[in-house]
C-alpha positions in Angstrom: -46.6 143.3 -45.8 -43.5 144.4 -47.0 -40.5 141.3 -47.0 -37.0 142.8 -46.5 -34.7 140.1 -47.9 -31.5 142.4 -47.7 -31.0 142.0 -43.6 -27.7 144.3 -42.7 -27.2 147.9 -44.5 -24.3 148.6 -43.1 -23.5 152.7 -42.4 -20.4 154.1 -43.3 -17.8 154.6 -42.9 -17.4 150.6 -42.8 -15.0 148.4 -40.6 -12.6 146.9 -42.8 -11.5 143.5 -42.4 -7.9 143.1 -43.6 -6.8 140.7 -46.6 -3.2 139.9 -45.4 -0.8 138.9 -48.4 -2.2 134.8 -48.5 -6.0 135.9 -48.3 -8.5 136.8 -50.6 -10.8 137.3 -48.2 -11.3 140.9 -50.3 -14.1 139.0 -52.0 -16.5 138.6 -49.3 -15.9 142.5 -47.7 -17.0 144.6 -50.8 -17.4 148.4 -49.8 -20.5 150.3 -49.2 -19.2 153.5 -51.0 -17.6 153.2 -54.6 -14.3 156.1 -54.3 -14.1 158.2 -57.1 -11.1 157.0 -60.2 -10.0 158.4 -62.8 -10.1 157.2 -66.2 -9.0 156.9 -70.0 -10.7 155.2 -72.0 -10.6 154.0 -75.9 -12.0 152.2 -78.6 -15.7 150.6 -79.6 -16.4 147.8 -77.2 -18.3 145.2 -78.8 -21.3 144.1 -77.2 -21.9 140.5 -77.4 -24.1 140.2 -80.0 -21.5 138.4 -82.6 -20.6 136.0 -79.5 -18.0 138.7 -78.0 -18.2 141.3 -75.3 -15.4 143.6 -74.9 -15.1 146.6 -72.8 -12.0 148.1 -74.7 -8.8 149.8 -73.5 -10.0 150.8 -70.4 -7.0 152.8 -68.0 -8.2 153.6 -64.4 -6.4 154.7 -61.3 -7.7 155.5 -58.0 -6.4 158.6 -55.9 -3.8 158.5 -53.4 -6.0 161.0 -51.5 -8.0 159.9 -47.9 -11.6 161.5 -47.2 -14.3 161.6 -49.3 -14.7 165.0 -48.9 -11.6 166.0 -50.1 -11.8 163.2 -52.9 -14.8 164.8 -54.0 -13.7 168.3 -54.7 -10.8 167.5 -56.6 -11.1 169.3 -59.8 -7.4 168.2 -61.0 -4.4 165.8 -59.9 -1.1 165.3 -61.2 1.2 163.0 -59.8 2.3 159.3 -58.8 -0.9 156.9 -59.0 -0.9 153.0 -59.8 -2.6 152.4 -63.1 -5.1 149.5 -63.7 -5.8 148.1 -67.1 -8.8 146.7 -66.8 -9.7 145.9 -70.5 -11.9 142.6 -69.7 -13.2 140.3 -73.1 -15.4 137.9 -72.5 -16.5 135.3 -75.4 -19.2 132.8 -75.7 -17.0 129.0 -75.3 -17.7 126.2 -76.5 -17.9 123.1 -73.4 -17.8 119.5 -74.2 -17.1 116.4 -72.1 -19.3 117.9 -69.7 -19.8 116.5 -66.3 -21.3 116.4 -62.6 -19.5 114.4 -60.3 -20.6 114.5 -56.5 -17.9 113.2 -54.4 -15.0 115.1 -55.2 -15.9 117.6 -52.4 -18.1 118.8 -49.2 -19.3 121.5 -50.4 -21.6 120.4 -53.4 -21.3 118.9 -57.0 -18.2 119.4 -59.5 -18.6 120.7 -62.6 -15.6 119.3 -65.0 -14.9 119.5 -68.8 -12.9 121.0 -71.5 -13.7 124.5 -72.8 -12.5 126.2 -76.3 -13.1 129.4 -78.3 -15.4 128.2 -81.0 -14.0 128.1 -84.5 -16.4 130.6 -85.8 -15.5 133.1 -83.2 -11.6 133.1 -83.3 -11.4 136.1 -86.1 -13.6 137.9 -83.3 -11.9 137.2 -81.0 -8.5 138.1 -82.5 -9.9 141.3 -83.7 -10.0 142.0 -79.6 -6.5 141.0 -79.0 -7.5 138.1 -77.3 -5.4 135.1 -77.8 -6.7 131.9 -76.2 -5.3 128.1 -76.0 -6.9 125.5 -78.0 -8.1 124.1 -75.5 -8.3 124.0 -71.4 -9.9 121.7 -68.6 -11.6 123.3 -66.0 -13.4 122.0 -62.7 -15.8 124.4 -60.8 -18.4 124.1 -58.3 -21.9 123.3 -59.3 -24.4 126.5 -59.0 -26.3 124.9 -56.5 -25.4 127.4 -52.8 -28.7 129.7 -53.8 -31.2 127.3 -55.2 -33.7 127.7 -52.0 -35.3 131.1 -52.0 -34.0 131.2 -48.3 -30.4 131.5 -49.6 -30.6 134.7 -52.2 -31.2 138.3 -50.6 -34.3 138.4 -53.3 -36.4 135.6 -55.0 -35.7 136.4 -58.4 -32.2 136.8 -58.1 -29.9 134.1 -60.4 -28.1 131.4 -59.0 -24.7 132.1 -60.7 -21.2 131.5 -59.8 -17.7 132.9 -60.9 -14.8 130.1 -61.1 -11.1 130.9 -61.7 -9.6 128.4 -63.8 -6.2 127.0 -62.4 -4.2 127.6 -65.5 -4.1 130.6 -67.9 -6.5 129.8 -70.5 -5.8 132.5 -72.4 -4.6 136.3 -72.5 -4.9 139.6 -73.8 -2.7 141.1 -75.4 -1.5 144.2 -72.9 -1.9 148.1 -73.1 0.3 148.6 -70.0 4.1 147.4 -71.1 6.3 145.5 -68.1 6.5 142.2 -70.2 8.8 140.0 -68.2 9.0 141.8 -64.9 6.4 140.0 -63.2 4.8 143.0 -62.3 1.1 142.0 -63.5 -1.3 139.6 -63.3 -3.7 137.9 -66.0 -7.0 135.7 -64.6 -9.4 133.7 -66.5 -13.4 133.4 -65.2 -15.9 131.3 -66.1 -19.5 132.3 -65.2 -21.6 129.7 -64.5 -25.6 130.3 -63.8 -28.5 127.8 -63.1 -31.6 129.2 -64.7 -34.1 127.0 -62.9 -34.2 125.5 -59.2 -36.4 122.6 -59.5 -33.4 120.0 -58.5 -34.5 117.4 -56.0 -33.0 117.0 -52.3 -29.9 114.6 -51.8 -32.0 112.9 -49.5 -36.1 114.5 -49.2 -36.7 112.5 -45.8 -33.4 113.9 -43.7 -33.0 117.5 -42.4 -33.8 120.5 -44.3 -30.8 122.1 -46.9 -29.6 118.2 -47.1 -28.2 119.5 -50.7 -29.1 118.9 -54.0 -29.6 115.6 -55.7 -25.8 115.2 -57.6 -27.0 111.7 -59.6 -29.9 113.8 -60.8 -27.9 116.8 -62.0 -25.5 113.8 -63.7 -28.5 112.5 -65.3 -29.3 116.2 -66.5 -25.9 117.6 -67.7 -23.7 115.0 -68.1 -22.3 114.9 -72.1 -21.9 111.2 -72.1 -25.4 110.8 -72.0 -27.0 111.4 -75.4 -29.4 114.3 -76.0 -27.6 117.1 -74.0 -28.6 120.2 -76.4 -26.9 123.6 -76.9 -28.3 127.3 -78.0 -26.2 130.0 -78.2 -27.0 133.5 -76.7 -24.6 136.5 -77.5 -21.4 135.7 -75.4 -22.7 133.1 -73.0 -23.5 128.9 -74.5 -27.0 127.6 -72.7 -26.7 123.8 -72.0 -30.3 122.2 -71.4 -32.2 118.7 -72.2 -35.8 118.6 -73.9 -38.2 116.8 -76.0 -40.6 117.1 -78.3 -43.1 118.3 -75.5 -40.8 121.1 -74.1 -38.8 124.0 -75.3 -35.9 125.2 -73.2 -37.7 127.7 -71.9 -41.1 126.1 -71.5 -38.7 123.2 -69.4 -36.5 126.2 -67.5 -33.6 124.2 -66.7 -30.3 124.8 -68.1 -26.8 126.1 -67.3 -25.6 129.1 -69.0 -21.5 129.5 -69.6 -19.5 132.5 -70.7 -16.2 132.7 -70.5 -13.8 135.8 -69.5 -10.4 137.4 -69.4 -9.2 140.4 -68.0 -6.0 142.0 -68.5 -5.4 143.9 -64.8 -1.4 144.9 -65.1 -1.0 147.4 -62.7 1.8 149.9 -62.8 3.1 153.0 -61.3 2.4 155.5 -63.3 2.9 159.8 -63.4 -0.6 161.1 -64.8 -2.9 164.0 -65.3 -6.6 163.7 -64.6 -9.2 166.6 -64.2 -12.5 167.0 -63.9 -14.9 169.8 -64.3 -17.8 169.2 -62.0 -17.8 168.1 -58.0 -17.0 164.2 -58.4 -19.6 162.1 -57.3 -18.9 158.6 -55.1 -22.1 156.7 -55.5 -23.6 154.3 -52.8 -26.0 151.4 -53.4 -29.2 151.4 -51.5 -32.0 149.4 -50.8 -35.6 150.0 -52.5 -38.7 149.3 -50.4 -40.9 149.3 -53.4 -39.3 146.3 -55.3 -37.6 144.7 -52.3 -34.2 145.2 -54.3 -30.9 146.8 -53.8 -30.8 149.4 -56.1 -27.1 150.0 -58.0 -28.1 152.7 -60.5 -25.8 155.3 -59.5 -23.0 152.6 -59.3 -23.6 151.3 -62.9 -23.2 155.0 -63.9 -19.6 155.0 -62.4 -19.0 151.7 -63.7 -20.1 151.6 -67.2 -18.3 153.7 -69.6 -21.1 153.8 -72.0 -23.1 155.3 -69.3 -22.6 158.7 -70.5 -19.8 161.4 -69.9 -17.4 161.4 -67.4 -19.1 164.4 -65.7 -22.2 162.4 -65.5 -20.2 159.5 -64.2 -18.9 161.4 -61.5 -15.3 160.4 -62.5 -12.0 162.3 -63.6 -10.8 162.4 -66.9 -7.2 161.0 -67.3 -5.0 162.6 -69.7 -3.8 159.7 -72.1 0.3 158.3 -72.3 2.6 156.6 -73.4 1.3 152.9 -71.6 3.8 150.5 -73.3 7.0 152.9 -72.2 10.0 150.5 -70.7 9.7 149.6 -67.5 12.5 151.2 -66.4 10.8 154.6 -66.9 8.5 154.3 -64.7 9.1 155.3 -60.6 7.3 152.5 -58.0 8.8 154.4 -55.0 5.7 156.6 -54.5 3.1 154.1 -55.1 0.7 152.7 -52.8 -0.9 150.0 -54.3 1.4 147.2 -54.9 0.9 145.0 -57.8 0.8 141.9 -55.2 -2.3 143.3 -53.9 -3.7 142.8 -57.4 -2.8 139.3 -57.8 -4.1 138.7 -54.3 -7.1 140.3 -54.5 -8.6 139.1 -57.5 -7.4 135.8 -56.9 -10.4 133.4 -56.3 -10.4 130.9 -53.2 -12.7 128.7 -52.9 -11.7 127.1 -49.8 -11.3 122.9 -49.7 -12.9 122.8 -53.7 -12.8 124.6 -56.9 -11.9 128.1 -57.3 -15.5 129.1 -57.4 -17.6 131.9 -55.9 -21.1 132.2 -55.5 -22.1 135.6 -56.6 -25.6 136.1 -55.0 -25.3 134.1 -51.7 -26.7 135.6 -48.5 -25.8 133.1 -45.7 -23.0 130.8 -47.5 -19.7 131.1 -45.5 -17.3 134.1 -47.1 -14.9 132.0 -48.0 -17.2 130.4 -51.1 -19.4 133.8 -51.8 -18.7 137.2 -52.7 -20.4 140.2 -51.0 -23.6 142.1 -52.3 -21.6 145.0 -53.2 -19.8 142.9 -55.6 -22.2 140.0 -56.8 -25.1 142.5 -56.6 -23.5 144.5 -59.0 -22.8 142.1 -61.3 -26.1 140.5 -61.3 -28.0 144.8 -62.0 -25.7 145.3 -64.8 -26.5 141.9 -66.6 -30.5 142.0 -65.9 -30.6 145.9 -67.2 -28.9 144.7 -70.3 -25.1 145.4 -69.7 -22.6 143.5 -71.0 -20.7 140.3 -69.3 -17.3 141.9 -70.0 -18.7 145.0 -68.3 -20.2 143.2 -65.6 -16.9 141.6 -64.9 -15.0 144.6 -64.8 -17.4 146.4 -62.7 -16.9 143.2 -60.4 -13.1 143.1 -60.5 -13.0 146.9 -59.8 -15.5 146.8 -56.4 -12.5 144.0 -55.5 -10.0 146.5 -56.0 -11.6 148.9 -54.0 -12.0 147.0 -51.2 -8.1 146.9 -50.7 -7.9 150.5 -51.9 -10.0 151.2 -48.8 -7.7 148.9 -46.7 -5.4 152.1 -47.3 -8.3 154.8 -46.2 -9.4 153.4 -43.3 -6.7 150.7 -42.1 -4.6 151.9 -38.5 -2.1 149.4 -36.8 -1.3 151.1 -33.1 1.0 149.7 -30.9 4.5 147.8 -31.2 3.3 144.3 -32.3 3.1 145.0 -35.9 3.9 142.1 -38.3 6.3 143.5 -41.0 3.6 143.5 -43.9 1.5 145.7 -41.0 4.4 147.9 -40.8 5.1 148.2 -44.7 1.4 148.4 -45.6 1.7 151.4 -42.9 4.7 153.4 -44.5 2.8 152.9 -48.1 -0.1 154.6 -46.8 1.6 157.4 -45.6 2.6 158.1 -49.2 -0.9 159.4 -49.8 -0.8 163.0 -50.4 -1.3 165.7 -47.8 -4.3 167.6 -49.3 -4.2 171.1 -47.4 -7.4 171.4 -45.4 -6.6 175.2 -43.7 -7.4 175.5 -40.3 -8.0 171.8 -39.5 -6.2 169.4 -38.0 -5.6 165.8 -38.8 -3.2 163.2 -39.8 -1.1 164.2 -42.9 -2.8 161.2 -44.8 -6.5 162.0 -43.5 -7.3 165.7 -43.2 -4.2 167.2 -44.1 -2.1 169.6 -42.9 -4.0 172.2 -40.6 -3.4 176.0 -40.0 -0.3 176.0 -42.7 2.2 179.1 -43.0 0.4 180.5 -46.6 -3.0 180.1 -44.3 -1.5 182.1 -41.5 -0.2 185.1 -43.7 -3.7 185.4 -45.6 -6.0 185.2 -42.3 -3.5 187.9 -40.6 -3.5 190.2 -43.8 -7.2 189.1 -43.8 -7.8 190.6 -40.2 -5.3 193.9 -40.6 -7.2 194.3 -43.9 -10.6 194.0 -41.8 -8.9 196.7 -39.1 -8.0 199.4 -41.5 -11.7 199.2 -43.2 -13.4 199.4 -39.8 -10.8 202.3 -38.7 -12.2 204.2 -41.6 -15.5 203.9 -41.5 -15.2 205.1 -37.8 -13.3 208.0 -38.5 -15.9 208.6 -41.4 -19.0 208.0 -39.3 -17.1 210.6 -35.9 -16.4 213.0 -38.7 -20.4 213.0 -40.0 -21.1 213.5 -37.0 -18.3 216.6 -36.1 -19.9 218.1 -39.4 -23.5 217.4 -38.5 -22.8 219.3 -34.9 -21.3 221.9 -36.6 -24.4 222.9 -38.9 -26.4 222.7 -35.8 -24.6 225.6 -34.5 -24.3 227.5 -37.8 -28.0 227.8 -37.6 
């Protein structure tokens, strides 16, 4: 019998639910549909196997163009976009003074320590224009929201969780200029996953989902207590206890770290971006046979190492001059405010931490992030992706969800709020592709029966006259000629 553990496809198009300027409530919509960017992109990215992942300069800018369809057959665009960098590096850190305290909040244990670059990956780091503070606190929510099978959309998926330190841990250094304007915004992850769910209930002889036992994950992870162990694996640290009868993986249980920052300045920019082929804006869908979602064609938007941007299904953008002066650059005609960026990627996690659970079917959307997003992240780290990829794959579905707010979003009526209003004049700064002969909004199917249409479809049908005039008089005289050799003979 075949188990469904994915319960609500939805169709599209989707009903978006607004993020107003305070909420990040982006996280738990996602999109069903990835829209079509363009892209520049340069430089090796390294893969994590010296400790770093790095996706490189990586320049991408969505179209201010409605309808798929019309997004689709775009073979060239020049004109106002807002430009993302979204170069993300994510490093393997180094977490001491580890510990699991379970009264700080409601919603589960709290994960507290210190976290650092290690010393034998600073050069690595630097070499990736990453520059990082000795040394940071962090406090994030224990992994714990999707340890009973009943809480993940498929057995096997991880129980990991994304938390958003308070403070700037670190920075790269920027592609996109605007130093000083406030115009940008710079966040630091840490990715946290459980790799085993054998944790004892809070209390085995109340209710079902009573929680997790937090004195037995303090027992387990807490560095005061001698014997806590760690292995390092490419960009992410595992944490884990043992003994001479168990190896870490034999005994399952540890928590993995890595430790990320994205860049994400956004800026109006003027560009160029073409593309030779029909673009292609993938969907993710769910497979019977494994009892999965399936986000191939989405990792091959995503990824950059995918293949070509005509396999990709993206447009090419030209490359510029990204650290020109501010002052050179023209925000009046863009659509995507650089608030929206700082809003959206922001992490809430409610009365805790800043955490997120990534692959969390029934938690509250306030604490989880939707399968388009989490999903995501989770295929592009089990096919062998990279973390920094996986968070910029996760950062851009974020990003999308708002850019959609702008497709889709309609306020009717007189009682607007003023950010309804303004969010309403910046979408009508999309531009008008002309879609001959149909009507529509200016900002959704264009411009109808224009005046060039007009004066080809009447020199069109006066064309069409003349020809059939002809081949009349041609076919009456035939048959004035064919009469007249009847008579001859």
């Amino acid at each position: 019998m075949l188990k469904c553990y994915f319960s609500a496809l939805v169709s599209y198009p989707v009903t978006i639910s607004m993020a107003m300027p305070d909420s990040t409530a982006k996280w738990g919509v996602g999109v069903r549909q990835y829209p079509s960017f363009a892209e520049y992109h340069k430089g090796v990215a390294a893969d994590g196997t010296s400790g770093v992942s790095d996706t490189g300069i990586t320049m991408r800018a969505f179209l201010p163009i409605t309808g798929q369809e019309n997004r689709t057959f775009i073979h060239r665009y020049e004109g106002m976009s807002r430009v993302f960098d979204t170069r993300v590096v994510c490093v393997r850190p180094n977490i001491t003074d580890l510990k699991v305290n379970g009264s700080y909040s409601s919603s589960g244990p709290i994960l507290s320590g210190n976290i650092a670059i290690p010393s034998d990956l600073e050069e690595t780091a630097a070499a990736s224009h990453l520059y990082v503070y000795d040394r940071s606190k962090f406090s994030c929510h224990f992994p714990t929201a999707v340890w009973r099978e009943s809480s993940r959309y498929h057995p096997s998926d991880w129980t990991m969780t994304i938390c958003q330190f308070t403070n700037l841990a670190g920075y790269i250094q920027p592609s996109l200029s605007g130093e000083g304007n406030g115009k940008y915004v710079q966040r630091s992850y840490l990715l946290t996953n459980l790799s085993d769910r054998s944790i004892p209930e809070s209390n085995p002889n109340s209710l079902p989902n009573s929680g997790p036992d937090a004195s037995y994950l303090g027992q387990m992870f807490n560095d005061s207590i001698p014997g806590l162990m760690r292995r390092n694996s490419n960009d992410w640290v595992d944490l884990y206890r043992t003994n001479d009868d168990h190896t870490p993986e034999e005994l399952g249980t540890r928590l993995s770290f890595s430790l990320c920052f994205t860049a994400f300045r956004a800026v109006p920019f003027n560009i160029s971006a073409s593309s030779l082929v029909p673009l292609k804006e993938p969907r993710y869908w769910y497979d019977p046979e494994s009892g999965r979602l399936n986000f191939d064609d989405v990792k091959r938007q995503m990824l950059t190492s995918s293949g070509s941007f005509q396999d990709r299904g993206v447009l090419s953008m030209a490359p510029d001059d990204w650290s020109k002066p501010w002052e050179e650059w023209d925000d009046e005609s863009s659509y995507f405010d650089y608030t929206d960026v700082d809003n959206v990627l922001k992490v809430d996690g409610g009365s805790g931490p800043d955490t997120l659970n990534l692959v969390n079917s029934i938690s509250s959307s306030s604490v989880r992030a939707d399968v388009s997003i989490g999903g995501l992240v989770l295929d592009i780290l089990r096919s062998n992706g990279t973390t920094a990829e996986a968070v910029q794959s996760m950062l851009m579905v974020a990003l999308e969800s708002r850019y959609q707010d702008y497709l889709f979003s309609e306020f009717k009526g007189n009682n607007k709020t003023s950010y309804q209003t303004n969010f309403t004049a910046m979408r009508a700064k999309f531009i008008a592709v002309q879609s001959p002969a149909r009507q529509g909004h200016r900002a959704d199917l264009a411009a109808g029966a224009t005046l060039s249409y007009v004066i080809i479809m009447v020199t069109v049908f006066f064309h069409s006259l003349m020809v059939s005039i002809i081949i009349a008089w041609y076919l009456k005289g035939m048959s004035f000629l064919s009469s007249f050799k009847q008579e001859l003979k």
